[in-house]
C-alpha positions as CSV (number, residue, x, y, z in Angstrom):
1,X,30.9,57.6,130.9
2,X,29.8,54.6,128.8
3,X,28.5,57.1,126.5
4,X,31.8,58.7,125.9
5,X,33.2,55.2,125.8
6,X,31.3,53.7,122.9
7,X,31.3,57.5,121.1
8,X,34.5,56.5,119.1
9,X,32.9,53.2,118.1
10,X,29.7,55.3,116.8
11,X,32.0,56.9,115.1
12,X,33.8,54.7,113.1
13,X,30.6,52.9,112.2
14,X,28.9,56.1,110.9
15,X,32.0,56.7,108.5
16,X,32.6,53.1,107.4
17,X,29.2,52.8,106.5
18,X,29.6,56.3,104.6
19,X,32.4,54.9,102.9
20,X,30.5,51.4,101.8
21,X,27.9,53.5,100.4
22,X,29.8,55.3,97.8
23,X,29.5,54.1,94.1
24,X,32.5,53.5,92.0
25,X,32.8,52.0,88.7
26,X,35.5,51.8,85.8
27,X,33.9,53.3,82.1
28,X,36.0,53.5,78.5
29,X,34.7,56.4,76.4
30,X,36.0,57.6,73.0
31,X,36.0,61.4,73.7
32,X,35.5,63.3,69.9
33,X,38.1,65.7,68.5
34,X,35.8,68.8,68.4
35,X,33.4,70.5,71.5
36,X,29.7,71.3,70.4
37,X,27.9,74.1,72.1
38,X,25.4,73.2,74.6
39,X,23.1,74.5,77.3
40,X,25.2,73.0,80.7
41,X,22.1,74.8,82.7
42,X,24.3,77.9,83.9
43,X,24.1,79.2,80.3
44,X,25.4,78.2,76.9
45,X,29.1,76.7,77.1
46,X,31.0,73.8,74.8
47,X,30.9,70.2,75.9
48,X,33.0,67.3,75.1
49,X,31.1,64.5,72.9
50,X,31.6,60.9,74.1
51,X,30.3,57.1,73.2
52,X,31.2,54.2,74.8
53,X,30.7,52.2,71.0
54,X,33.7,50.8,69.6
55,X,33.1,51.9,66.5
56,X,33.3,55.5,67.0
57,X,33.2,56.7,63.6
58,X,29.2,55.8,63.0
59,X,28.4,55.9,66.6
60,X,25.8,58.1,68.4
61,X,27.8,60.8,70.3
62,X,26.4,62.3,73.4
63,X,27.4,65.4,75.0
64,X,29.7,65.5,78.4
65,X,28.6,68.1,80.7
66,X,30.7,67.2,83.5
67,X,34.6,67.9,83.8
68,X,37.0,65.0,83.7
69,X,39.7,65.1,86.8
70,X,42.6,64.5,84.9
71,X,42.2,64.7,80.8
72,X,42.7,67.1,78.5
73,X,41.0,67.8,75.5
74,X,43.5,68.4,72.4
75,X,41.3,69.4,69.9
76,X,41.2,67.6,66.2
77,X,42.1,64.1,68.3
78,X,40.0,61.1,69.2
79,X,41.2,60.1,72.3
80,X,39.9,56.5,74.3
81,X,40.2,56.9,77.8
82,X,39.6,55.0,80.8
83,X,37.5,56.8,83.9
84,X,36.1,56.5,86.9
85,X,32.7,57.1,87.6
86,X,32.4,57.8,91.8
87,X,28.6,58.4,92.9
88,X,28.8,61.5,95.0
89,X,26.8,61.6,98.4
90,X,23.6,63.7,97.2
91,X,23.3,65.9,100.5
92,X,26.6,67.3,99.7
93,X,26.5,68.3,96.5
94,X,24.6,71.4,94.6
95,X,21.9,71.6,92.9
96,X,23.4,72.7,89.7
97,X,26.0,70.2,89.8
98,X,27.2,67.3,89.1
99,X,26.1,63.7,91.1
100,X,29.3,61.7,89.7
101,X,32.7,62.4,89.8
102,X,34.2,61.7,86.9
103,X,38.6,60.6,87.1
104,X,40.9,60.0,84.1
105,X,42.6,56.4,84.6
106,X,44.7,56.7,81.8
107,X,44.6,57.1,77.9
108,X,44.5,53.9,75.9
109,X,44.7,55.5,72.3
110,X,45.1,58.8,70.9
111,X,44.8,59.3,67.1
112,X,44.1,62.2,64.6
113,X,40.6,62.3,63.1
114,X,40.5,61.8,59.8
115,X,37.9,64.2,59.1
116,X,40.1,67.2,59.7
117,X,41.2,66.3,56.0
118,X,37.9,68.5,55.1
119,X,39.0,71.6,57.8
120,X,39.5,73.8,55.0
121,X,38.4,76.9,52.8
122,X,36.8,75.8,49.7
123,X,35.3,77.7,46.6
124,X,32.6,75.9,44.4
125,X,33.0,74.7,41.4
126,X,29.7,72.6,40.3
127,X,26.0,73.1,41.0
128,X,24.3,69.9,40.4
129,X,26.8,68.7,37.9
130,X,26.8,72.1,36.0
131,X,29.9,74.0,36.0
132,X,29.6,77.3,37.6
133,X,30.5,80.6,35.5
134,X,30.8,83.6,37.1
135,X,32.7,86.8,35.3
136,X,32.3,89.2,38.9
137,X,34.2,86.3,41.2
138,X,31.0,86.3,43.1
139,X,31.7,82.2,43.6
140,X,30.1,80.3,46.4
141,X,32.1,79.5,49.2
142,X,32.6,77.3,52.3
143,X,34.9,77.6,54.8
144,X,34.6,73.8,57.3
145,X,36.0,74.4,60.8
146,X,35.8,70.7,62.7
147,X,37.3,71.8,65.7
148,X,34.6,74.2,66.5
149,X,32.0,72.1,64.4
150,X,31.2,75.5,62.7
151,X,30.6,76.4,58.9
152,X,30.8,80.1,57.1
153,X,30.7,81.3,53.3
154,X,28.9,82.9,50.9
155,X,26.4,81.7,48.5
156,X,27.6,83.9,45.6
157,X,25.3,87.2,47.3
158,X,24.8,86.2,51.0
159,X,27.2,85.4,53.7
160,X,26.1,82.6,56.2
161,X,27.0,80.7,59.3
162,X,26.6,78.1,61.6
163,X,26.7,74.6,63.3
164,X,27.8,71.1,62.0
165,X,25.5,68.8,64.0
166,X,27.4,65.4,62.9
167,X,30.1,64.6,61.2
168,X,31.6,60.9,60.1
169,X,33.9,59.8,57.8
170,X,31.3,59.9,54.7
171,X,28.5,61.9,55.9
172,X,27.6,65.3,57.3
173,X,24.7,67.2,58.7
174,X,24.9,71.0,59.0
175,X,22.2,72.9,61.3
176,X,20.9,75.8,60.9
177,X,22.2,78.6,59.0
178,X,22.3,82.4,59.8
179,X,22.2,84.3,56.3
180,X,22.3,88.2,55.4
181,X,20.0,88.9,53.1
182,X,20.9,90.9,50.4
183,X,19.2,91.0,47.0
184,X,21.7,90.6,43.9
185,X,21.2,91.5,40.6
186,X,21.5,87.8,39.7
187,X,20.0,85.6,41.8
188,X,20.3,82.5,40.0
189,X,23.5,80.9,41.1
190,X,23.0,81.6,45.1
191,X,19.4,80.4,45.0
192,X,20.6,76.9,43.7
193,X,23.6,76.7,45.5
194,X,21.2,77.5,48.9
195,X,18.3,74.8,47.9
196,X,21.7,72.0,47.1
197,X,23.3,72.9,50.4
198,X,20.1,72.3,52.3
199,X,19.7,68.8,50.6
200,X,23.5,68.3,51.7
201,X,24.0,64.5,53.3
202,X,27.0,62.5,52.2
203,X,30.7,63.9,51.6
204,X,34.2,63.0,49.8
205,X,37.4,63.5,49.2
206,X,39.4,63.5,46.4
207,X,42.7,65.1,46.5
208,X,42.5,68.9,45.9
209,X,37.9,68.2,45.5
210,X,35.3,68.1,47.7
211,X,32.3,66.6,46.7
212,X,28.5,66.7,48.5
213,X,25.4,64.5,47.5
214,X,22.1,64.2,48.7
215,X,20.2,61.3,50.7
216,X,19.7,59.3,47.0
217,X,23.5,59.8,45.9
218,X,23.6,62.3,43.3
219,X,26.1,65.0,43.6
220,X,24.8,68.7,44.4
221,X,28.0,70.9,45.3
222,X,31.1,70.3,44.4
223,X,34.3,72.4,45.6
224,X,37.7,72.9,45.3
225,X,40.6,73.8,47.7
226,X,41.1,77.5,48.2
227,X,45.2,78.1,47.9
């Protein structure tokens, strides 16, 4: 009987002290207006790229595997949110998943990212500061996608494709590109716009331009806005 009788106080022990051992802490992350693929280990998905800097436009992002309770991603906005981070008890959670919860307090600022000013279709006009001439329309084109972080055109022969690694307000570095791999008649122009485009670093702007340079400041590729 005095078993039974001290069984509730057991009890409540065992679950207050499961309750004093669980983790929670308050985080503020800029979440980025574009999803990167990534490898979430259950096969290749798109994550959410965060940073806790204040400066958000040259910080470090890193990518989010875990979902946010709560937020929604609107894609081509920065958003600054406020979460909570709630250590899960390891013996009840998977292997493939998660160890913190992650909640959405609230959203402290929500803007547009400037950089969507380049999300655009763009045909090239320079090659190194040389004017391109082409009588078949075979022009060198790029097509910028910041919401899927994702880049297609045509060299003049070729078509290619493929990732934007990083992106800030003045610089750029593309990944990888997939290329067919045609042989023209003339080779000339889409070899030099492919050996500029690989030296790609630093971007602008300029009304209805878009200009590239390399790591020293020179311009390679120049563009203008497709109508």
């Amino acid at each position: 009987m005095k078993l039974l009788k001290n069984l509730p106080i057991i009890i409540l022990a065992t679950v207050l002290s499961s309750c004093g051992s669980t983790k929670k802490t308050t985080s503020t992350y800029w979440v980025n207006s574009s999803k990167v693929d990534c490898d979430a280990g259950a096969g290749k998905t798109t994550c959410l790229q965060v940073t806790k800097a204040d400066d958000y436009d040259n910080a470090d992002w890193s990518n989010f595997y875990a979902p946010i309770n709560g937020f929604t991603f609107e894609p081509g906005y920065l958003q600054k949110i406020e979460v909570t981070e709630t250590a899960l008890n390891s013996e009840n959670v998977p292997a493939d998943a998660a160890s913190i919860q992650y909640d959405l307090v609230n959203v402290i600022e929500k803007k547009q990212d400037p950089k969507l000013e380049i999300h655009d279709i763009w045909a090239a006009t320079h090659i190194s500061g040389d004017p391109i001439e082409i009588a078949n329309n075979n022009i060198p084109t790029l097509e910028i996608n910041i919401t899927e972080m994702r880049a297609f055109g045509t060299n003049g022969c070729n078509s290619y494709s493929g990732q934007i690694k990083n992106i800030t307000s003045d610089a750029i570095e593309f990944g990888a590109m997939a290329s067919t791999r045609k042989m023209c008649v003339d080779m000339l122009i889409p070899d030099h716009f492919d050996k500029a485009f690989n030296s790609i670093s630093k971007y602008k702007k300029e009304g209805l331009t878009l200009s590239f340079y390399n790591e020293t400041g020179n311009e390679i590729l120049r563009f203008k806005k497709v109508d």
